[in-house]
mmCIF file of the protein (N, C-alpha, C, O) and its ligand, coordinates in Angstrom:
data_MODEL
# 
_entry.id   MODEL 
# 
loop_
_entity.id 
_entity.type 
_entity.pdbx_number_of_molecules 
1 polymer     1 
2 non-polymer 1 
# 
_entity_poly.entity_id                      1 
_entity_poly.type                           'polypeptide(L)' 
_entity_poly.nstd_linkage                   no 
_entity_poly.nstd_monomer                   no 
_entity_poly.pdbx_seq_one_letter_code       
;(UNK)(UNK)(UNK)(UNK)(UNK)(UNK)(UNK)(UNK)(UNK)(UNK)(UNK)(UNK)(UNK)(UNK)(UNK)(UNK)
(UNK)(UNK)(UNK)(UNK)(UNK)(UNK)(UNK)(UNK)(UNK)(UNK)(UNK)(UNK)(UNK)(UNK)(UNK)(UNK)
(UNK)(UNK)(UNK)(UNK)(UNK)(UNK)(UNK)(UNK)(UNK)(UNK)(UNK)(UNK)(UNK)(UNK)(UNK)(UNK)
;
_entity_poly.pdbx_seq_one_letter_code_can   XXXXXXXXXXXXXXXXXXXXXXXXXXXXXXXXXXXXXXXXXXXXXXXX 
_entity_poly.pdbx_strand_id                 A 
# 
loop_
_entity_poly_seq.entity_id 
_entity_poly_seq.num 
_entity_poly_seq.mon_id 
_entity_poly_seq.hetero 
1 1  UNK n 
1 2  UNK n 
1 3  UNK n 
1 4  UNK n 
1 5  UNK n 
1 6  UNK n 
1 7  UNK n 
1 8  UNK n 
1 9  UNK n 
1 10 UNK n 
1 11 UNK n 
1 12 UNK n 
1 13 UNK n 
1 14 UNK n 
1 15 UNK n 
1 16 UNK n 
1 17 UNK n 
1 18 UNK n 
1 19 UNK n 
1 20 UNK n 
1 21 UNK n 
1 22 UNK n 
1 23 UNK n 
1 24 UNK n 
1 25 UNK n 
1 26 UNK n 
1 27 UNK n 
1 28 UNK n 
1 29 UNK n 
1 30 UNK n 
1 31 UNK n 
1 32 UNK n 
1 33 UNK n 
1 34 UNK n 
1 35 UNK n 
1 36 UNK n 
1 37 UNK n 
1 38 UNK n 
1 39 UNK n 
1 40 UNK n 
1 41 UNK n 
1 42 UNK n 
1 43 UNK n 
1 44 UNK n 
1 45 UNK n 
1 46 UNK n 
1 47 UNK n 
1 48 UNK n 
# 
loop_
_struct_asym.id 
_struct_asym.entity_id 
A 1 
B 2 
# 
loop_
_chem_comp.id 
_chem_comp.type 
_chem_comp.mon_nstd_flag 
UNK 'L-peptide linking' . 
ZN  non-polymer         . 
# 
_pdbx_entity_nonpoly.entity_id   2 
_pdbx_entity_nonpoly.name        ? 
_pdbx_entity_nonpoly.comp_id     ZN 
# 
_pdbx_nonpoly_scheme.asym_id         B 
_pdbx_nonpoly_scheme.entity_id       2 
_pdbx_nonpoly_scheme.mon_id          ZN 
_pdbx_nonpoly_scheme.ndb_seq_num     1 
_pdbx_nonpoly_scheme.pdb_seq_num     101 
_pdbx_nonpoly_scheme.auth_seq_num    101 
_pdbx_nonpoly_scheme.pdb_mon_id      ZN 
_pdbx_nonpoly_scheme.auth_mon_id     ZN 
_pdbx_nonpoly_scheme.pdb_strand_id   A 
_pdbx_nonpoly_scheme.pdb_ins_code    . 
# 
loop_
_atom_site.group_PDB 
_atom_site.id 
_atom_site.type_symbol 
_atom_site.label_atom_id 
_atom_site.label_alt_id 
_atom_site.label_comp_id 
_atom_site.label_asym_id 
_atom_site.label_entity_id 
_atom_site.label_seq_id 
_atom_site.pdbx_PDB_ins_code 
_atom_site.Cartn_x 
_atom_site.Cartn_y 
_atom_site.Cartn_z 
_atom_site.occupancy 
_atom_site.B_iso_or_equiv 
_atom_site.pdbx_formal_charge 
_atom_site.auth_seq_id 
_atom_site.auth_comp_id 
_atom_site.auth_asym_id 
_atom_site.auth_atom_id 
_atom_site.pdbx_PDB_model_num 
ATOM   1   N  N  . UNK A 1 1  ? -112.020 46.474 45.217 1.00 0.00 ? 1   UNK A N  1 
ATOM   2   C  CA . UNK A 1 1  ? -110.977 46.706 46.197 1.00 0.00 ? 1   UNK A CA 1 
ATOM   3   C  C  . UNK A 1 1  ? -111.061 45.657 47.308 1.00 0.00 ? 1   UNK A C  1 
ATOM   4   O  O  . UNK A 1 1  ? -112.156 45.431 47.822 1.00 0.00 ? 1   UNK A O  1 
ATOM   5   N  N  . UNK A 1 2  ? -110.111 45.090 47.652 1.00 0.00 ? 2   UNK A N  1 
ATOM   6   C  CA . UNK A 1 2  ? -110.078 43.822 48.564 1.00 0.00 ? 2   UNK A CA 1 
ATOM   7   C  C  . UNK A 1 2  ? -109.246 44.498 49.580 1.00 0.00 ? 2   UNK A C  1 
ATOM   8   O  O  . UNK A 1 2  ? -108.191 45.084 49.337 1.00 0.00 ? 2   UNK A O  1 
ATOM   9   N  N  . UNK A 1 3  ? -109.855 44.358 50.841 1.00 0.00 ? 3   UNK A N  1 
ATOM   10  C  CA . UNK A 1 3  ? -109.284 44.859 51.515 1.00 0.00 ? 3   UNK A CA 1 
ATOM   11  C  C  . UNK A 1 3  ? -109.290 43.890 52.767 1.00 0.00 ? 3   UNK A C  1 
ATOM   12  O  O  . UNK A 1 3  ? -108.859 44.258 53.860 1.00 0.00 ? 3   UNK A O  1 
ATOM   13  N  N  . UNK A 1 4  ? -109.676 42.945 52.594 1.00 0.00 ? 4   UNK A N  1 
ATOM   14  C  CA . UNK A 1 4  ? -109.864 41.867 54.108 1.00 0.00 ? 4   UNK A CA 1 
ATOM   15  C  C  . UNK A 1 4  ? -108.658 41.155 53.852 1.00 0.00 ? 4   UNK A C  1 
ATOM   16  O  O  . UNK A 1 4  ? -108.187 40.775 52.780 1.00 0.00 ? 4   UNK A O  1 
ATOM   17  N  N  . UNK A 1 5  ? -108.174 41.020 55.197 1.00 0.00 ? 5   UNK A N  1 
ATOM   18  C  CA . UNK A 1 5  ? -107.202 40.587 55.486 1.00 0.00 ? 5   UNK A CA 1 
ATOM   19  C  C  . UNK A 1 5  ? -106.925 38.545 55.101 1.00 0.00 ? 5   UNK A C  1 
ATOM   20  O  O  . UNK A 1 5  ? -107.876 37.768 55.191 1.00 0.00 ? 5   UNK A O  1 
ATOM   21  N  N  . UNK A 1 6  ? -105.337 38.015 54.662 1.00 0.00 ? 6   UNK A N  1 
ATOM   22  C  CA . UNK A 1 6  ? -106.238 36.763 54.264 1.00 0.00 ? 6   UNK A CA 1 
ATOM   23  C  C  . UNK A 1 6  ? -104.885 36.013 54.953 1.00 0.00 ? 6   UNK A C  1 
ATOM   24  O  O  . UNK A 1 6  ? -104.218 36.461 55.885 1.00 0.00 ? 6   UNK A O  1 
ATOM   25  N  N  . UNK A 1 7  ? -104.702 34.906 54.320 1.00 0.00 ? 7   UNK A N  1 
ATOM   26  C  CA . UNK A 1 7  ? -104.083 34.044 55.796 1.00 0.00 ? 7   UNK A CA 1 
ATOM   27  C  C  . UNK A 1 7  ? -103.857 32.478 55.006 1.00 0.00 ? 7   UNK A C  1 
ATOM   28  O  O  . UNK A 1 7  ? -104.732 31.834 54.427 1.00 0.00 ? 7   UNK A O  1 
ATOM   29  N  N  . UNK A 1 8  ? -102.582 32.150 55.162 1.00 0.00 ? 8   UNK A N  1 
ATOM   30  C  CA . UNK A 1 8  ? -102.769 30.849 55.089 1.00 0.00 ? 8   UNK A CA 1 
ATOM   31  C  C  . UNK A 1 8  ? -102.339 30.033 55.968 1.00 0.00 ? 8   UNK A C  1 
ATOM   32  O  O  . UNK A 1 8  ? -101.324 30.373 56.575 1.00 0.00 ? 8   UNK A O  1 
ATOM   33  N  N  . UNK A 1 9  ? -102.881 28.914 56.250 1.00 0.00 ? 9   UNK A N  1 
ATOM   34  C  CA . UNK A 1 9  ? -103.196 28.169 57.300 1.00 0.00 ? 9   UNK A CA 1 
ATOM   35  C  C  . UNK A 1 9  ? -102.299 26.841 56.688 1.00 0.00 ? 9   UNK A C  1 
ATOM   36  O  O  . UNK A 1 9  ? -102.459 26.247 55.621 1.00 0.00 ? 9   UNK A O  1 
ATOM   37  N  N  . UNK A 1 10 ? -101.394 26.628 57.665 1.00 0.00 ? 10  UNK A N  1 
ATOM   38  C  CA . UNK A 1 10 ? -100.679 25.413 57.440 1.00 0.00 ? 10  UNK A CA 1 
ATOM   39  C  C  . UNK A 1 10 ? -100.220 24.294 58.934 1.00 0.00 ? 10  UNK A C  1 
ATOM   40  O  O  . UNK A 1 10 ? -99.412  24.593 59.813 1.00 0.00 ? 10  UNK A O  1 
ATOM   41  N  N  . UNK A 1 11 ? -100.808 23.348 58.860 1.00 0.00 ? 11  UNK A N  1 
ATOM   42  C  CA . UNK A 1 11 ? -101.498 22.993 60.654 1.00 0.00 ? 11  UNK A CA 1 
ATOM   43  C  C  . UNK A 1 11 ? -99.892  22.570 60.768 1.00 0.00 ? 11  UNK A C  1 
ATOM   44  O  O  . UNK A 1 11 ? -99.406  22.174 59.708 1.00 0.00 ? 11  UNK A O  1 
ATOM   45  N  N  . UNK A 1 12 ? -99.162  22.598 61.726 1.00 0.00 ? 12  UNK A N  1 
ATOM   46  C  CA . UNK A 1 12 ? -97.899  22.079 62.083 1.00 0.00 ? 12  UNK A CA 1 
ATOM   47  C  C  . UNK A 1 12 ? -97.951  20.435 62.486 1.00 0.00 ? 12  UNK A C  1 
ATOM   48  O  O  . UNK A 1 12 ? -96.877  19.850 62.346 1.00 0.00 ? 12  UNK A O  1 
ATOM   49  N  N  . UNK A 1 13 ? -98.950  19.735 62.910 1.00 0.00 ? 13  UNK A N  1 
ATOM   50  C  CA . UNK A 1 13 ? -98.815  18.577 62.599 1.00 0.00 ? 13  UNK A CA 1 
ATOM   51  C  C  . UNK A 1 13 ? -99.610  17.595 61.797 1.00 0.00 ? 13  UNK A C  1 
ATOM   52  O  O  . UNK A 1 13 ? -99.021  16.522 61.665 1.00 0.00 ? 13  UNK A O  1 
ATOM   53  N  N  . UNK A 1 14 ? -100.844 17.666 61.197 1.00 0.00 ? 14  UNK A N  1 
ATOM   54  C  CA . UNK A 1 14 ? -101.164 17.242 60.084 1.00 0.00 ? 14  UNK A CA 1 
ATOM   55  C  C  . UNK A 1 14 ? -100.681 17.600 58.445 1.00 0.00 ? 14  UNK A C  1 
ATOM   56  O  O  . UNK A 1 14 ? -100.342 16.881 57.505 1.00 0.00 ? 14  UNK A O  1 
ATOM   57  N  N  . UNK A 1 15 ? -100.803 18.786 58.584 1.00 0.00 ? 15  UNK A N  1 
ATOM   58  C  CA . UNK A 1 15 ? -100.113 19.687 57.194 1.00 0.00 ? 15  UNK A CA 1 
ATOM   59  C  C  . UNK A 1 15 ? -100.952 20.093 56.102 1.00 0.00 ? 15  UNK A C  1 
ATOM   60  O  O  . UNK A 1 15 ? -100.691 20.319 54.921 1.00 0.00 ? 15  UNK A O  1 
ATOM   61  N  N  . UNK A 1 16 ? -102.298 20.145 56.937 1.00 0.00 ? 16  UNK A N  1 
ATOM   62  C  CA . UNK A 1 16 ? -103.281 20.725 56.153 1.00 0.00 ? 16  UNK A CA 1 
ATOM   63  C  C  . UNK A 1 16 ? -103.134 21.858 55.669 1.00 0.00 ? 16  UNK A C  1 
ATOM   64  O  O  . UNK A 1 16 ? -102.789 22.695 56.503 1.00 0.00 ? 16  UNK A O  1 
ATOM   65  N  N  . UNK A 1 17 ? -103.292 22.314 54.383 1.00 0.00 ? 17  UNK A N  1 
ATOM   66  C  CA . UNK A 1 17 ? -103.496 23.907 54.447 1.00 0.00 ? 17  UNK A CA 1 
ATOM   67  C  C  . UNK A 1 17 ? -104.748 24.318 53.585 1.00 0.00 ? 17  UNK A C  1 
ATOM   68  O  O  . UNK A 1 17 ? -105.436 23.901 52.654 1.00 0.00 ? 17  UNK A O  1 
ATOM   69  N  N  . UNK A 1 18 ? -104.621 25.504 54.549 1.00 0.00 ? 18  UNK A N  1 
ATOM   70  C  CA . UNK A 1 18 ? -106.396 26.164 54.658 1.00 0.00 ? 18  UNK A CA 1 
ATOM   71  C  C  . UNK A 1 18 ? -106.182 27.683 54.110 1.00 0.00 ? 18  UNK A C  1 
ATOM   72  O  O  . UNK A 1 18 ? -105.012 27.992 54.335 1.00 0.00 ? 18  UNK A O  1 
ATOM   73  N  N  . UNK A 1 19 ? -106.788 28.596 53.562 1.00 0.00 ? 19  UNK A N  1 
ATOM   74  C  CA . UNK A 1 19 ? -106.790 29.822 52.734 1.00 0.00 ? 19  UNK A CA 1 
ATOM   75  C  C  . UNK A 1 19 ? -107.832 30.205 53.975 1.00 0.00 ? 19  UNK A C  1 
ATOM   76  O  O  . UNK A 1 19 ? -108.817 29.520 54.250 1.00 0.00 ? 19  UNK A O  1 
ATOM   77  N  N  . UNK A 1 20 ? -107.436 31.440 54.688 1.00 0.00 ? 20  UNK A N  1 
ATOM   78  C  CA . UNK A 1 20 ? -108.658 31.984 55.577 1.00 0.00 ? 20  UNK A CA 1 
ATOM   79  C  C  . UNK A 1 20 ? -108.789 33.494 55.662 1.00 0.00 ? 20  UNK A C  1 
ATOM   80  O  O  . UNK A 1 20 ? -108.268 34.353 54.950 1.00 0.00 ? 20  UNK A O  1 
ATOM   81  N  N  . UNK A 1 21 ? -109.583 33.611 56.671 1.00 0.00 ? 21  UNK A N  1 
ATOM   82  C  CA . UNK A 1 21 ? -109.662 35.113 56.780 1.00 0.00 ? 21  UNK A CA 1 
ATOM   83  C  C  . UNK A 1 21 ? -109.339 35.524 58.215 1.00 0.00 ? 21  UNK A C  1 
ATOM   84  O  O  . UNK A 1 21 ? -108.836 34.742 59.023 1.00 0.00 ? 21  UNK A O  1 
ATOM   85  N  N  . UNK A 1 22 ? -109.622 36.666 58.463 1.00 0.00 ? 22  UNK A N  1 
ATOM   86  C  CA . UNK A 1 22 ? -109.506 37.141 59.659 1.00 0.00 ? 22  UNK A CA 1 
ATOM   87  C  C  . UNK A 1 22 ? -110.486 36.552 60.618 1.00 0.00 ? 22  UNK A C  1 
ATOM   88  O  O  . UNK A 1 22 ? -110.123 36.444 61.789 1.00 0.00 ? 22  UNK A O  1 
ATOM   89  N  N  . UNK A 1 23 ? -111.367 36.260 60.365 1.00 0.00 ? 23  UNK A N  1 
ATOM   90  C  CA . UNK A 1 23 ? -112.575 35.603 61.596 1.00 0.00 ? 23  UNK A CA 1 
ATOM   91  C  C  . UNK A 1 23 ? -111.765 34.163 61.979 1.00 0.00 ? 23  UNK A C  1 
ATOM   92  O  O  . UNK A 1 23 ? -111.307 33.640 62.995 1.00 0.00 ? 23  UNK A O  1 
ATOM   93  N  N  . UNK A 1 24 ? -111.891 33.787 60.258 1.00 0.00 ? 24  UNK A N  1 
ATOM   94  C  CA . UNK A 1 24 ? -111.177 32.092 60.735 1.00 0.00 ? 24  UNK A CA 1 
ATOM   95  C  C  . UNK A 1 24 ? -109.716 31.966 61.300 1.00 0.00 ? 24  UNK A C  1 
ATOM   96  O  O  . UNK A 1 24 ? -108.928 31.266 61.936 1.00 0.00 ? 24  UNK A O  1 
ATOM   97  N  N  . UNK A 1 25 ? -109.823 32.596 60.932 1.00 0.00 ? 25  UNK A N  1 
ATOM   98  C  CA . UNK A 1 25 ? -107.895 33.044 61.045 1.00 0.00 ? 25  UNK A CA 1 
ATOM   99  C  C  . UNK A 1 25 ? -107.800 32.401 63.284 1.00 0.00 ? 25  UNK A C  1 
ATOM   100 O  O  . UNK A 1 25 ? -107.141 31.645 63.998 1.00 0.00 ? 25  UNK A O  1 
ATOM   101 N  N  . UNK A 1 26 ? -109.517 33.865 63.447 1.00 0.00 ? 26  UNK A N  1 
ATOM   102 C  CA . UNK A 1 26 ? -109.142 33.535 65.096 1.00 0.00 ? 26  UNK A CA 1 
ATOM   103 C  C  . UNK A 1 26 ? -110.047 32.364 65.809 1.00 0.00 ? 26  UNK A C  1 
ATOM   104 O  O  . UNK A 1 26 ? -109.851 32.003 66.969 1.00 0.00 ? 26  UNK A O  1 
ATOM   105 N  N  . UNK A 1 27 ? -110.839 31.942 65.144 1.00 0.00 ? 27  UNK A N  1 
ATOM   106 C  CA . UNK A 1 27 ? -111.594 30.676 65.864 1.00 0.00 ? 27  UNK A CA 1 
ATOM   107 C  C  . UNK A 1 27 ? -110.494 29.766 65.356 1.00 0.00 ? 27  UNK A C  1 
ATOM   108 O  O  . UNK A 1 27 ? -110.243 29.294 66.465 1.00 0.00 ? 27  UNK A O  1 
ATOM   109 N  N  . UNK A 1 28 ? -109.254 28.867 64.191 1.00 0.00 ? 28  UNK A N  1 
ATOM   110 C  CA . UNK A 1 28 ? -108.469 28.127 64.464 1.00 0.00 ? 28  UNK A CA 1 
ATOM   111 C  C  . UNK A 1 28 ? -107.457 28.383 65.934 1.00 0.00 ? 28  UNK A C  1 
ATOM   112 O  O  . UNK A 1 28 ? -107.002 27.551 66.720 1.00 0.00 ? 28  UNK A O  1 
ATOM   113 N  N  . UNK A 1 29 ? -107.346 29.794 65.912 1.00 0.00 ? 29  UNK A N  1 
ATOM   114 C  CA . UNK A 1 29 ? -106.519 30.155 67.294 1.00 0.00 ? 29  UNK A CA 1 
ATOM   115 C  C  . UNK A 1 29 ? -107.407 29.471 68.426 1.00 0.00 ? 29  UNK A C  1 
ATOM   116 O  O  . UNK A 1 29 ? -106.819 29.030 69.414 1.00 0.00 ? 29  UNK A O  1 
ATOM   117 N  N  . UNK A 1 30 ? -108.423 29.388 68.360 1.00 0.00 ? 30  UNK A N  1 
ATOM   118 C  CA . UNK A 1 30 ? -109.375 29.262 69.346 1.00 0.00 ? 30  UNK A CA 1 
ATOM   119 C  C  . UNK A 1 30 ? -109.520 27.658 69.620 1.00 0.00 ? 30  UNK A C  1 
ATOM   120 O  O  . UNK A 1 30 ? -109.384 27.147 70.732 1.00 0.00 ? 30  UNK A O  1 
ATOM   121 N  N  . UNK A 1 31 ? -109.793 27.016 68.525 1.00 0.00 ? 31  UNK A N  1 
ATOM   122 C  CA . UNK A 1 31 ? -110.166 25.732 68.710 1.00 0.00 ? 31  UNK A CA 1 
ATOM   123 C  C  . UNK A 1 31 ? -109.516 24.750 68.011 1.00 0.00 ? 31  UNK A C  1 
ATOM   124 O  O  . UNK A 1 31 ? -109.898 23.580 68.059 1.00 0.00 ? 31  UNK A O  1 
ATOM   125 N  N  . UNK A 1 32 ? -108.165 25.258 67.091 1.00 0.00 ? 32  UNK A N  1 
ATOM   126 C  CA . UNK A 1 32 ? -107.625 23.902 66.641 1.00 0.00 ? 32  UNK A CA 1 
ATOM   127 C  C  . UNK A 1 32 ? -107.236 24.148 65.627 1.00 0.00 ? 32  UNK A C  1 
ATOM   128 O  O  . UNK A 1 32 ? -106.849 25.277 65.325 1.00 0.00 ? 32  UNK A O  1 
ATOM   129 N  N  . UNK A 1 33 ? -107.239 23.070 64.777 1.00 0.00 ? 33  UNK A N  1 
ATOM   130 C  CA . UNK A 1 33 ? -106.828 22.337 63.300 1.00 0.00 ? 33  UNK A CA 1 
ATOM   131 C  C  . UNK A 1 33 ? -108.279 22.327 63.384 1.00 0.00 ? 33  UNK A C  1 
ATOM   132 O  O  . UNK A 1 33 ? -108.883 22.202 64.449 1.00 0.00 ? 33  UNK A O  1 
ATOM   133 N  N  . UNK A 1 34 ? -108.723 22.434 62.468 1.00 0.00 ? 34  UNK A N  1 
ATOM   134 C  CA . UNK A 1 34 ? -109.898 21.811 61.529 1.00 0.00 ? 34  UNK A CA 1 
ATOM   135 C  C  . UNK A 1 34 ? -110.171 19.872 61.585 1.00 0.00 ? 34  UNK A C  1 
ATOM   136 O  O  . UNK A 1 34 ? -111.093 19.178 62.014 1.00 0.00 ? 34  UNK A O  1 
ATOM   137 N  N  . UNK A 1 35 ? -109.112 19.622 61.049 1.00 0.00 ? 35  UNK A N  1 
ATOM   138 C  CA . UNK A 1 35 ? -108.642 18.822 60.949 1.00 0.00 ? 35  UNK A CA 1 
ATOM   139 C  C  . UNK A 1 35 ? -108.351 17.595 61.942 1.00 0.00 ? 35  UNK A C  1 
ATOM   140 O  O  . UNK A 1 35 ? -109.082 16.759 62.471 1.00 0.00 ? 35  UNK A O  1 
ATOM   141 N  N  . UNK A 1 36 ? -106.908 17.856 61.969 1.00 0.00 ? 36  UNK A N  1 
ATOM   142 C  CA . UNK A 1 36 ? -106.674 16.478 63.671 1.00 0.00 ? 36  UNK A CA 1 
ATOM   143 C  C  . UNK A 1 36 ? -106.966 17.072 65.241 1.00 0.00 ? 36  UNK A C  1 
ATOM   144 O  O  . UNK A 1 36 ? -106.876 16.468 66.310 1.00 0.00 ? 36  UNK A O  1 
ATOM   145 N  N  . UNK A 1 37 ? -107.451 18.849 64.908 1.00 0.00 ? 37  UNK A N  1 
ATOM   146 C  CA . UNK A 1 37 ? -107.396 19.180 66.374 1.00 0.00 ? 37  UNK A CA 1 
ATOM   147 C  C  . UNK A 1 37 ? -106.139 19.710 67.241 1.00 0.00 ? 37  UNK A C  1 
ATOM   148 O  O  . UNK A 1 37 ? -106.001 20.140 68.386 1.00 0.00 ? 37  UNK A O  1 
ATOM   149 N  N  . UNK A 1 38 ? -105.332 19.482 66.192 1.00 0.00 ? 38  UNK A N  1 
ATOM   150 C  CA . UNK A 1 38 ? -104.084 20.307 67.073 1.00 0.00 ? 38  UNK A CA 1 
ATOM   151 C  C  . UNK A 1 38 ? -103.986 21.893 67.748 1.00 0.00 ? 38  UNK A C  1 
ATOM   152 O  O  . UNK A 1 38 ? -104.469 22.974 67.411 1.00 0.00 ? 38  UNK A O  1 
ATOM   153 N  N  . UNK A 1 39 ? -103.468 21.632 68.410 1.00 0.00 ? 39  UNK A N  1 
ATOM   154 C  CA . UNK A 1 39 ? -103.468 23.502 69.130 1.00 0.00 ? 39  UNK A CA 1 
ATOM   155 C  C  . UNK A 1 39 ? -102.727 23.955 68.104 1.00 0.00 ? 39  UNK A C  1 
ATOM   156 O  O  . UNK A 1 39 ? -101.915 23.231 67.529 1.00 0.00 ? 39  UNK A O  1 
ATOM   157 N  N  . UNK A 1 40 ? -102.998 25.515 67.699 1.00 0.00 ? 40  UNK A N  1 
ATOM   158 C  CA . UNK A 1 40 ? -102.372 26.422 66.908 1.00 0.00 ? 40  UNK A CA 1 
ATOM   159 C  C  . UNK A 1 40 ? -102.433 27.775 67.287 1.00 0.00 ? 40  UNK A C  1 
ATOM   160 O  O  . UNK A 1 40 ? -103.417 28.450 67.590 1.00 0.00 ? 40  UNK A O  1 
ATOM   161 N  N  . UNK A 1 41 ? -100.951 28.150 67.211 1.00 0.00 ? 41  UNK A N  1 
ATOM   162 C  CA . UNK A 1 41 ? -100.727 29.415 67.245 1.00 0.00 ? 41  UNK A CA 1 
ATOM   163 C  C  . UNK A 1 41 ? -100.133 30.155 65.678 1.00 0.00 ? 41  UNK A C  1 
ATOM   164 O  O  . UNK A 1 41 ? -99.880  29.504 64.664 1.00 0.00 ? 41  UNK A O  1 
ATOM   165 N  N  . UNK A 1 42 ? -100.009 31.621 65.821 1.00 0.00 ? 42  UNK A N  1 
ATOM   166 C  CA . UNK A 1 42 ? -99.573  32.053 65.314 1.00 0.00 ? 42  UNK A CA 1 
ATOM   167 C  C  . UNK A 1 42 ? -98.320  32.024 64.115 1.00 0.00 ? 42  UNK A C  1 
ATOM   168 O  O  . UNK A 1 42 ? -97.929  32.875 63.316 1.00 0.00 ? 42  UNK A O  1 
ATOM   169 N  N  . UNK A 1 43 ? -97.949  30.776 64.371 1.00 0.00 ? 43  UNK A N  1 
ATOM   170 C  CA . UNK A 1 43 ? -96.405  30.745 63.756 1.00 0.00 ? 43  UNK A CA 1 
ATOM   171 C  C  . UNK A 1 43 ? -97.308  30.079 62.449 1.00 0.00 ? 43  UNK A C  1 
ATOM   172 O  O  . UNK A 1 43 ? -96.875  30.403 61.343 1.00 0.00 ? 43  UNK A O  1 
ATOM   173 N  N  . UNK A 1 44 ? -98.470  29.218 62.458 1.00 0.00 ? 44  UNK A N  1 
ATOM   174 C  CA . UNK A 1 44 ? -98.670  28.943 61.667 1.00 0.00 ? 44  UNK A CA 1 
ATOM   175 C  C  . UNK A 1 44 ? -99.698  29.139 61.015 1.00 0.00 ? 44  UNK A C  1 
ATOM   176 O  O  . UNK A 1 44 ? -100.590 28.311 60.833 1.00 0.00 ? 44  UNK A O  1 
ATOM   177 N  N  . UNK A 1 45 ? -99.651  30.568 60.493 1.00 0.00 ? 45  UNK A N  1 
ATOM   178 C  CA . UNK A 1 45 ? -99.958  31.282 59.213 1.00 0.00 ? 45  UNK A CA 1 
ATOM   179 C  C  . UNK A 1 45 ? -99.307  32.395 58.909 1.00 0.00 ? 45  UNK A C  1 
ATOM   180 O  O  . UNK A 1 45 ? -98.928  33.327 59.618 1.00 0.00 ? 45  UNK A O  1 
ATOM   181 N  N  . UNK A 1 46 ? -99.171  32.074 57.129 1.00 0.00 ? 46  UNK A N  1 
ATOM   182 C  CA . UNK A 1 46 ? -98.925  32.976 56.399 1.00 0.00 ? 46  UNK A CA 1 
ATOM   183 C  C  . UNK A 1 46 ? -99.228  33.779 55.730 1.00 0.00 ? 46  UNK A C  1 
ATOM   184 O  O  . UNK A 1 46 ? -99.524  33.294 54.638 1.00 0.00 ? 46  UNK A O  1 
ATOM   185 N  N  . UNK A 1 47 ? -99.381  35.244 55.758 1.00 0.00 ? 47  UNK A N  1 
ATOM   186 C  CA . UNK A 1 47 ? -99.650  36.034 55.335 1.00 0.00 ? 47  UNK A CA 1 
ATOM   187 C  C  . UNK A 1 47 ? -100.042 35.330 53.570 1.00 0.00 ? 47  UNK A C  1 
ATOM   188 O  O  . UNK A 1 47 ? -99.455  34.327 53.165 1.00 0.00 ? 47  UNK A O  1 
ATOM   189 N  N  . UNK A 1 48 ? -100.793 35.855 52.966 1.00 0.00 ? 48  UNK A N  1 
ATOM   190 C  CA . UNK A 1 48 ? -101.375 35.284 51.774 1.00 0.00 ? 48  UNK A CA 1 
ATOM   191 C  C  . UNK A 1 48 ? -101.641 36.796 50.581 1.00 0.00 ? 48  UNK A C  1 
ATOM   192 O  O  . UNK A 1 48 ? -102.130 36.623 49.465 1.00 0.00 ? 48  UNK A O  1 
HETATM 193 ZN ZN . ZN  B 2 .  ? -103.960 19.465 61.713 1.00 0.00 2 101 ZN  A ZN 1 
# 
């Protein structure tokens, strides 16, 4: 039974995309893109 919540991550200006979870989901809120560092909100992830 899978029950954790999952997320996909698509950075609005590099265009990385990332498969996450709920933890990662909120440290990208927190600190970025992975990636180039861009600020990210909410708009960019999709439910998975
Ligand atoms: Zn990025």
């Amino acid at each position: 039974m899978n029950t954790e919540a999952r997320f996909q991550f698509v950075c609005p200006d590099c265009e990385v995309t990332v498969a996450v979870d709920t933890a990662k989901r909120t440290a990208l809120l927190a600190v970025g893109c992975v990636r180039c560092g861009a600020p990210v909100d909410d708009g960019a992830f999709a439910t998975a």
